[in-house]
C-alpha positions in Angstrom: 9.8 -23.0 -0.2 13.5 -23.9 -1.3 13.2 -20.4 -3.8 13.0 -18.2 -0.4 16.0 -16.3 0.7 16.4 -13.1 3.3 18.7 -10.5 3.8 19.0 -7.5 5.9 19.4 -4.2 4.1 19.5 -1.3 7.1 18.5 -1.0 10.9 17.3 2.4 12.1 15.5 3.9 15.4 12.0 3.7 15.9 11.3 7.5 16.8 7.6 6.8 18.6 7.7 3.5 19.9 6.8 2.9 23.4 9.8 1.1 24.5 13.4 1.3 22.5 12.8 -0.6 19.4 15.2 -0.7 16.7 13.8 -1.5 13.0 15.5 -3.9 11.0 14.5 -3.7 7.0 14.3 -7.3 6.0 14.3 -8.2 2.4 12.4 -11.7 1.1 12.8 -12.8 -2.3 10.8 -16.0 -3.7 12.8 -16.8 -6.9 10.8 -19.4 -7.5 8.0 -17.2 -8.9 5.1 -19.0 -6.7 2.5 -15.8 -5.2 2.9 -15.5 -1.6 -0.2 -14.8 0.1 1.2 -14.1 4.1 4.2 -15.9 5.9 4.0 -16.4 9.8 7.6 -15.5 10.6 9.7 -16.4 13.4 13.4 -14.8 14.2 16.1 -15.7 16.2 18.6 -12.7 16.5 21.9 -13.7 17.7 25.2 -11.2 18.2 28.0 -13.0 17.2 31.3 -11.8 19.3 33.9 -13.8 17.4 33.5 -12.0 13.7 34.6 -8.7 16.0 37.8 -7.5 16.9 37.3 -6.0 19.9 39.9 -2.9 21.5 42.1 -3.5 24.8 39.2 -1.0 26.7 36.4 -3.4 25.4 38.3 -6.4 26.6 38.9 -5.3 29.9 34.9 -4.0 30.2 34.0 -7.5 28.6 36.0 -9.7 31.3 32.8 -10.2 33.3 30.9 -12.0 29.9 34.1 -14.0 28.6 36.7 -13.9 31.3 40.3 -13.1 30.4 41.2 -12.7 26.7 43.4 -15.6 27.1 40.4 -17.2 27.2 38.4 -16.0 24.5 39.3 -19.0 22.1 37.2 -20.6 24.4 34.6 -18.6 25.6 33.7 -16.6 23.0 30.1 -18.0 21.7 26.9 -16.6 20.3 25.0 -14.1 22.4 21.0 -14.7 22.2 19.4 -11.3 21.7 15.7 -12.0 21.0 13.3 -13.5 19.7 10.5 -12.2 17.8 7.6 -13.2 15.0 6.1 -10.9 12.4 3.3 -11.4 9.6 4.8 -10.6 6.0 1.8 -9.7 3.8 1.3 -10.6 0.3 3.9 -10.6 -2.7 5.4 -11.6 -5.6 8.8 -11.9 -6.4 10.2 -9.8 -3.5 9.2 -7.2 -0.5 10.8 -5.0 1.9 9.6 -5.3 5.5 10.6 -3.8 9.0 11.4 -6.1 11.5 11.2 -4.7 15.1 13.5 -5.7 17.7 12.8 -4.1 21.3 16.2 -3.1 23.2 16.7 -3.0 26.6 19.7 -0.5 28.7 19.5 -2.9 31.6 23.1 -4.2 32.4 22.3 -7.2 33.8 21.1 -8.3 30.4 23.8 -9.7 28.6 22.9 -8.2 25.4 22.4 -4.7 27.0 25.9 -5.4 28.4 27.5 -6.1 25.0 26.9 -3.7 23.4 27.0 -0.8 25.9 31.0 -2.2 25.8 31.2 -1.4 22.1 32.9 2.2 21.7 32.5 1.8 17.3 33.0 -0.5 14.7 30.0 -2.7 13.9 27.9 -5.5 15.7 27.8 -8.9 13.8 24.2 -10.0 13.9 23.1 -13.6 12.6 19.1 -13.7 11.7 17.8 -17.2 12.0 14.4 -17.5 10.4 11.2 -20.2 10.7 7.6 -20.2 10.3 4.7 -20.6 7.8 4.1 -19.8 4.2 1.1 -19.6 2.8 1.7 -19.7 -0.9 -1.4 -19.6 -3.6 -2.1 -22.3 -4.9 -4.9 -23.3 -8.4 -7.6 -24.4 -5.3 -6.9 -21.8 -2.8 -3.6 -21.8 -0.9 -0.7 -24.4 -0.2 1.2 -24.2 3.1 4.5 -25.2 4.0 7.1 -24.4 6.5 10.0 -22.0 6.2 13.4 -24.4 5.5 15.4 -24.4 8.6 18.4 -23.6 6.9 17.4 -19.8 6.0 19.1 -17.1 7.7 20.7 -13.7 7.2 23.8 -12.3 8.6 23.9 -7.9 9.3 26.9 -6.0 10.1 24.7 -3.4 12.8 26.8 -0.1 13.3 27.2 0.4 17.1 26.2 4.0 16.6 22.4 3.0 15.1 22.1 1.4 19.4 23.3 4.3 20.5 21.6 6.4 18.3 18.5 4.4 20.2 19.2 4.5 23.4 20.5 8.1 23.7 17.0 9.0 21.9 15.1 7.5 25.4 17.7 7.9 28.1 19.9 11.0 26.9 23.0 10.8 28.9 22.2 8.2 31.2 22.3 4.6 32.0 20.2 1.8 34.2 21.2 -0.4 37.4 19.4 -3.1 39.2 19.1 -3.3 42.3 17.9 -5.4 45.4 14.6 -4.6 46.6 16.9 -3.9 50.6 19.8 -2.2 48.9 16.8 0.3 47.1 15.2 0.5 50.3 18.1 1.4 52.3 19.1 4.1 49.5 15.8 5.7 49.7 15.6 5.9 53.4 19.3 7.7 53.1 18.1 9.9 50.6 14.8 10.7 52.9 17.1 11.3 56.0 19.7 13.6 54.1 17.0 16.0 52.2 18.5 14.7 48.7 16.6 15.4 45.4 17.0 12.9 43.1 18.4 9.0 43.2 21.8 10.2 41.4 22.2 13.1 44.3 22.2 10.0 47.0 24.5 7.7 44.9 26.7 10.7 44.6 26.7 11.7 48.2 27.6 8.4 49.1 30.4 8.4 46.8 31.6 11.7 48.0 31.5 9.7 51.4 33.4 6.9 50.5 36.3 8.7 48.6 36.7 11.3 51.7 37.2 8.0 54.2 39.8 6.7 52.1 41.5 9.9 51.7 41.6 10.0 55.1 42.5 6.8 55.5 45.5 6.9 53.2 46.6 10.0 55.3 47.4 8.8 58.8 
């Protein structure tokens, strides 16, 4: 379908999903006038770190992704975010769909980890799109793949994510940890009468910092 083109017109929260899920409103247009009956869609979403200029602060919290600015020339490459599919129904000419991307907070995810380093600005997304048309036809329906060459590129405000994520997790954040390192944490907590996880974590803290005041004292 060489008269199919996309664009991304606005991302918002999805208020009562079950999981974080961000709604991107994806625009088709077939300028070749043929109906559309349904697409299969695929998307690729990529964040794309080099059409950013990033602050000192986000530098120094992105060393762990690219290593040392220096570096970025080098390091600096597409970030995979997801991937995802979606059935466009019928049209002519043009239609306005939303395209849902889940999101997760976990930092190990390098995704998660981007963009929790962003403090404002924008995001630079790059939709890469593939799939199945299935365009009417005079006996019945004609099918034919999506060109490989269509995509879409979105400048994503930072504060629509955190819009998201402070909607599920006000005020909070996630950490992974080893099944033995959660273990020992839990027996800790157990053994000192604490409340809650972030009461152990902070005990400990409170721990460590004493020792190396006291430590730096003699």
């Amino acid at each position: 379908m060489s008269g199919l083109a996309f664009s991304i017109v606005d991302a918002r929260p999805e208020p009562h999903a079950v999981v974080p899920t961000l709604n991107f409103r994806l625009r088709l247009a077939e300028a070749s006038g043929v109906p559309i009956h349904s697409i299969l869609l695929r998307c690729q979403v990529q964040i794309e770190p080099r059409r950013r200029r990033h602050a000192t602060v986000e530098q120094d919290r992105l060393t762990d992704l690219f290593g040392e600015p220096g570096r970025w020339g080098e390091t600096l490459r597409p970030l995979l975010w997801t991937q995802t599919t979606l059935v466009v129904p019928a049209f002519e000419t043009n239609v306005e769909v939303d395209l849902p991307v889940t999101c997760t907070y976990d930092f190990e995810v390098t995704s998660a980890k981007y963009l929790q380093s962003l403090d404002d600005g924008d995001v630079p997304l790059l939709f890469l799109f593939s799939g199945t048309v299935f365009a009417k036809a005079e006996n019945g329906f004609r099918v034919q793949q999506v060109p490989w060459d269509r995509q879409a590129s979105y400048r994503m405000p930072i504060a629509v994510w955190r819009t998201l994520m402070d909607s599920y997790f006000p005020g909070s954040g996630w950490i992974r940890l080893r099944r033995d390192s959660l273990d020992a944490l839990q027996r800790y907590r157990a053994r000192n009468s604490l409340a809650s996880w972030e009461e152990a974590i902070g005990a400990l803290l409170e721990a460590t910092e004493f020792s190396q005041a006291k430590g730096a004292s003699k």
